[in-house]
C-alpha positions in Angstrom: -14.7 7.2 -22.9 -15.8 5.7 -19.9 -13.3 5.0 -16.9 -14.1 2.1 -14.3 -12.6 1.8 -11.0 -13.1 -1.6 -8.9 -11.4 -1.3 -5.1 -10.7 -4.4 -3.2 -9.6 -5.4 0.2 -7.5 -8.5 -0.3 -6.3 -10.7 2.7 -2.6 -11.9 1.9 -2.9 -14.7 4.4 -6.6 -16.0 3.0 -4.9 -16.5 -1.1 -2.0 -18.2 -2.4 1.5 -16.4 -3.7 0.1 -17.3 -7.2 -3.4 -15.5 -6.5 -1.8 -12.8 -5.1 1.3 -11.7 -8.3 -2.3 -12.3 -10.4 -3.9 -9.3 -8.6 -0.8 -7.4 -8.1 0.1 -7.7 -11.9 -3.5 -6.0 -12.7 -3.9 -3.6 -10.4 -2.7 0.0 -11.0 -2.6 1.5 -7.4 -2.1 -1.3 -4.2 -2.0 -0.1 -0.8 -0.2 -2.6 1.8 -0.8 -2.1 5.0 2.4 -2.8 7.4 2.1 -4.1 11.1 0.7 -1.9 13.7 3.7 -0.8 16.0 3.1 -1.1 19.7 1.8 1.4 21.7 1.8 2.5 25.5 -1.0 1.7 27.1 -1.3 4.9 29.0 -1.3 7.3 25.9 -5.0 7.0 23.6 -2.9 7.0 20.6 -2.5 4.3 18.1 -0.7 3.9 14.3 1.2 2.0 11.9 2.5 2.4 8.5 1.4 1.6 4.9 2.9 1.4 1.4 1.8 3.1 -1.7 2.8 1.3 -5.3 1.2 3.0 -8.6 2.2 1.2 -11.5 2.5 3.5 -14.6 1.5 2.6 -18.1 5.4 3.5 -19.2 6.3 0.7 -16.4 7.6 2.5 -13.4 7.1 1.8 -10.4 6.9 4.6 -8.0 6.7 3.9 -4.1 5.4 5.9 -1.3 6.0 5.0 2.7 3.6 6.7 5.1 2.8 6.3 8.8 0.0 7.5 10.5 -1.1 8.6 14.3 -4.9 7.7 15.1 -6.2 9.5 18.0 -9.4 10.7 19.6 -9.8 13.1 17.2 -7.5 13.1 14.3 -6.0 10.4 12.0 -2.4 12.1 10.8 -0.5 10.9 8.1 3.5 11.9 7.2 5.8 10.9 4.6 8.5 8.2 5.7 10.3 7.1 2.0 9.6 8.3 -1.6 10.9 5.7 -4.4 11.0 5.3 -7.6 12.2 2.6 -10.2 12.0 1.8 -13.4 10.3 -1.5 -14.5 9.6 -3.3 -17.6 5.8 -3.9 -17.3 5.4 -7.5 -16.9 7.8 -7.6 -13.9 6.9 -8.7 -11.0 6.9 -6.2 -8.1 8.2 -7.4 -4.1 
């Protein structure tokens, strides 16, 4: 049995919504990266947030908030929100 993995770095604003449900309907794992919150300009530190969405093969859909901290030394990540819901597996996920 041989198992392939293809990884992709898709720009939401460079596609149209159609595109887009295409390659969110076959992937298995998507990472969304939120908007960079502001930061002071006299601290070196800078972060965000991102979204986690593995789609089982049972059809759940289980949902994983992080943020993460990048400074001069260290990029830390923490747990914001853990979800999980079930979905039949042609629906479309927000």
């Amino acid at each position: 049995i041989q198992s392939v993995c293809v990884l992709g770095l898709i720009h939401s604003d460079l596609h149209t919504e159609k595109t887009l449900n295409a390659l969110r309907h076959l992937a298995n794992v998507q990472i969304r990266l939120l908007p960079i919150r502001p930061t002071s300009s006299a601290s070196n530190e800078a972060g965000g947030s991102f979204e986690i969405i593995v789609n089982k093969k049972s059809g759940k859909v289980k949902r994983q908030k992080e943020s993460y901290t990048v400074t001069d030394r260290s990029i830390v990540c923490s747990v914001l929100q853990v979800g999980q819901q079930a979905l039949t597996p042609f629906e479309e996920v927000q």
